[in-house]
N, C-alpha and C positions, 0 to 999 in steps of 0.2 A: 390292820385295815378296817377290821369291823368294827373299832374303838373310833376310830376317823370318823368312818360314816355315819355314826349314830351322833357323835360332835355338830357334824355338818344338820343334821335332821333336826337336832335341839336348838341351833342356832336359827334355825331356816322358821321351825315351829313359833319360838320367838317372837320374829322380827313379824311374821305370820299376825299375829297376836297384836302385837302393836300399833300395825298398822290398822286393825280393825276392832280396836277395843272402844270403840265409840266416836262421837260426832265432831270429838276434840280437834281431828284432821282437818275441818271446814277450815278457809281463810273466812275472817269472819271483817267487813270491810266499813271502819269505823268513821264517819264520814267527821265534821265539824264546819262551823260557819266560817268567816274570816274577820274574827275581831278578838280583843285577846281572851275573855273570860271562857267562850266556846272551847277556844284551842286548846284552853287548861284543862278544861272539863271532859272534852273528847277525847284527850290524851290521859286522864285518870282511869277512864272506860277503858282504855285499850290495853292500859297495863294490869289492871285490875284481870283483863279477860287474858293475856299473857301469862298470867299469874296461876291459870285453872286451864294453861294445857293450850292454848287458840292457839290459831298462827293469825295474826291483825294485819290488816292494810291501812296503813292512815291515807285518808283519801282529805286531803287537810285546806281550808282556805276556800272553802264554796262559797258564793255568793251569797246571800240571805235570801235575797227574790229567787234562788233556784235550787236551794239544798231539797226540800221537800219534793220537789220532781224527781230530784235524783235517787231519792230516796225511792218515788213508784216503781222508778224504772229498773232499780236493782244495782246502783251506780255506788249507791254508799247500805249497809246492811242496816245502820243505827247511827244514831245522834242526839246530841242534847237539844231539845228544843223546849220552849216556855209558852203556858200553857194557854196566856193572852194572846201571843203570836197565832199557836192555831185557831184558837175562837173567833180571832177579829180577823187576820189577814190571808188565812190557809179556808177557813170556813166560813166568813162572811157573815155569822152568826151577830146578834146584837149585843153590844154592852153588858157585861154581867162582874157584878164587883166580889162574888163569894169562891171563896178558892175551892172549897169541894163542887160545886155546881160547877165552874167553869171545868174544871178534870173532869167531871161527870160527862160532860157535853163532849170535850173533845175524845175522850176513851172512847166513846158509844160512836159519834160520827166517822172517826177515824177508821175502826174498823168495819164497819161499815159502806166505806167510800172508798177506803186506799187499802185494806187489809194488811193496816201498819197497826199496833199495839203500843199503848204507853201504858209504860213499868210506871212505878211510886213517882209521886213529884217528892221533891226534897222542901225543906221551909224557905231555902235560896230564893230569892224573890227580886229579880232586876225588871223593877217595874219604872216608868215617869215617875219626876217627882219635882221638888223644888229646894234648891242650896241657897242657902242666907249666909254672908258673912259671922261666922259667931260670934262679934263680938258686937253687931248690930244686933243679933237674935238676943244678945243679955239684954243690951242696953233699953230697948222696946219693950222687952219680956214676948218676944215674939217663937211659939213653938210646936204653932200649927198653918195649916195652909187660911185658916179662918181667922185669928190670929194678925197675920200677913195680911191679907185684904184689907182690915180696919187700919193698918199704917202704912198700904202701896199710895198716898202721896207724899209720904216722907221716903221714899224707896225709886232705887235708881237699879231699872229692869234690863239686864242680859239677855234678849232675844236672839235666837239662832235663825232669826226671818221666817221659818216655816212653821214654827211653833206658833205664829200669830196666825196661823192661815189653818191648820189641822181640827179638828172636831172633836179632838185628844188631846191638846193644846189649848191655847190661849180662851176659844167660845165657849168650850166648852167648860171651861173652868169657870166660866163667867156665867153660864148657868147654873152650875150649884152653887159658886161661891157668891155672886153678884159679882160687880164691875169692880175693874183692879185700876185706881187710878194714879199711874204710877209718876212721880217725881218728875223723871223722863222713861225711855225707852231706847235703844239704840240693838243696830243689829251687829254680833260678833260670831268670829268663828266662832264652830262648838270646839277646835284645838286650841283654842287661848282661854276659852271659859273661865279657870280658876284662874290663870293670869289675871285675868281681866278684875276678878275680885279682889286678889291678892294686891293688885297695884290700887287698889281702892278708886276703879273705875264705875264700877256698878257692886248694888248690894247684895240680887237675887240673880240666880240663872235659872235654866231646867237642866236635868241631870238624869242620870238613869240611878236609880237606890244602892247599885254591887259596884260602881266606879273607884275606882285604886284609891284615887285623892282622897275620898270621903273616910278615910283612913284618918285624916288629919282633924281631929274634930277640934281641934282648938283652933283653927283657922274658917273649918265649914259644916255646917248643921245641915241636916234633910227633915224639911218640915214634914212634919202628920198632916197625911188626909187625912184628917180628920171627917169628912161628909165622903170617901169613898169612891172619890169621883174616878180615879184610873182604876182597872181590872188588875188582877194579879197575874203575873207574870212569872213562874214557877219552874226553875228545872226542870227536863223529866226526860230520862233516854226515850226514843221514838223509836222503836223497832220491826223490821218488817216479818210477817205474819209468818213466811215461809221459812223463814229464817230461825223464829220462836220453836215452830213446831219441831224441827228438826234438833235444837240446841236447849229444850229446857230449862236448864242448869244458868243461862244465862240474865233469866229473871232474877233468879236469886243472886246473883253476882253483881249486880247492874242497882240492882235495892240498895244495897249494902251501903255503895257509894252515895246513893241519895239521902239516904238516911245521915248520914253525914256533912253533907250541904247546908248549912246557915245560911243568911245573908251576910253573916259579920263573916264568915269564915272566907266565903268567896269574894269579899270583898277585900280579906287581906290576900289572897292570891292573885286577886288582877293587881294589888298593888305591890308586891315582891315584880311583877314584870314592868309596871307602866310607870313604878314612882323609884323604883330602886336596880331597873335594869338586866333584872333573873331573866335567862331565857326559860321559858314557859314550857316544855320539856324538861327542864332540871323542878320548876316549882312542882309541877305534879310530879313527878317521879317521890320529891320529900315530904308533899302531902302522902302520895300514898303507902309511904311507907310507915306513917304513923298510924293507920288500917289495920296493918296485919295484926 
């Protein structure tokens, strides 16, 4: 009997232990945007934090206009977010084209204003840009955005309609670059875009820099800003303050991944989902298993 009881106490001690051997117990509630490169990215983080003990909620498919309230509010714990996005559209802040400045601004506002922390940005960088047919960009010798301007009236322009109207778009490119006078112009969906070039309807579009297709470079090129005109737009887990202080261990965790982050790399994982059909759950789970 007294072999029992001292069983029962060591079991009891245990589980005792376990249950309080650190912060590991927290759900830790991993939020993500709803478009595919986030989903991949927010589901690296949550395995990554699966991996060192968490219990994760995927909180998945948030609007863009609302993840960052959710975020105040205690709705999602962390997410990927991009470092343009807070400077320009979360802070209001002016135009700045330097990637450390820009993370300087948002790191210091951030906490500050929302008592949210951002961990390391990665080099990942889905910023505006502009896609040439490649095989217009040989023939021209065309392989900057300045470049391109000296041959937009031999060039037949893919506008998505709003990019002629934006301040980040079309004007404002017309002020650092001068006037784009294009061949024609016509408006297409942004869902046909490389259709749209592929069937050799138009030469140029606007694109975001991490997009799957850009994978294809023998079909499509991303010219150089070359004069700097879009801000950088940077990976970076977005973490809330309360959550940090409680969970330390999770800076180091959440780095690791960024550190990791290319543009070329993240570009071939939205394109294993968007050109080759992986569900984005199976792509990160094989990314990150090349991590450990």
């Amino acid at each position: 009997m007294k072999k029992y009881l001292l069983a029962i106490l060591a079991v009891s001690a245990l589980f005792i232990s376990a249950c309080s051997s650190g912060a590991n117990q927290e759900v830790i509630k991993v939020g993500s945007k709803n478009f595919t490169e986030n989903l991949i990215v927010a589901e690296i983080y949550a395995l990554a934090l699966e991996d060192n003990g968490y219990t994760v909620e995927r909180v998945a498919n948030v609007s863009s206009s609302l993840i960052h309230t959710s975020l105040v509010n205690g709705e999602v714990d962390v997410y990927p977010e991009y470092t343009g996005t807070g400077l320009l559209s979360i802070l209001k802040e002016d135009m700045e084209t330097d990637p450390q400045k820009v993370y300087e601004t948002v790191k210091s506002q951030y906490a500050e204003k929302f008592e949210v922390t951002w961990l390391d940005y990665a080099e990942a960088n889905d910023s505006q840009g502009l896609v040439i047919r490649t095989s217009v960009a040989e023939k021209l010798g065309i392989k900057t955005i300045s470049d391109l301007q000296k041959h937009a009236s031999e060039l037949r322009f893919a506008s998505q309609g709003e990019f002629d109207e934006r301040e980040d778009g079309m004007p404002g490119l017309e002020k650092t670059y001068g006037s784009f006078d294009w061949k024609s112009s016509a408006v297409y969906s942004n869902d046909l875009k490389y259709t749209t070039l592929e069937n050799d309807e138009a030469d140029v579009t606007p694109a975001y820099t991490t997009e799957g297709r850009l994978v294809e470079t023998d079909k499509f090129t991303v010219l150089e800003d070359d004069k700097q005109f879009w801000p950088p737009y940077n990976l970076a887990p977005v973490v809330r303050n309360a959550v940090l202080d409680e969970n330390g261990e999770i800076e180091a965790i959440l780095n690791k991944i960024s550190k990791s982050l290319t543009t070329e790399t993240v570009t071939e994982l939205n394109a294993k989902v968007d050109v080759d059909g992986e569900e984005y759950t199976q792509v990160a789970k094989d990314f990150y298993e090349t991590l450990k």
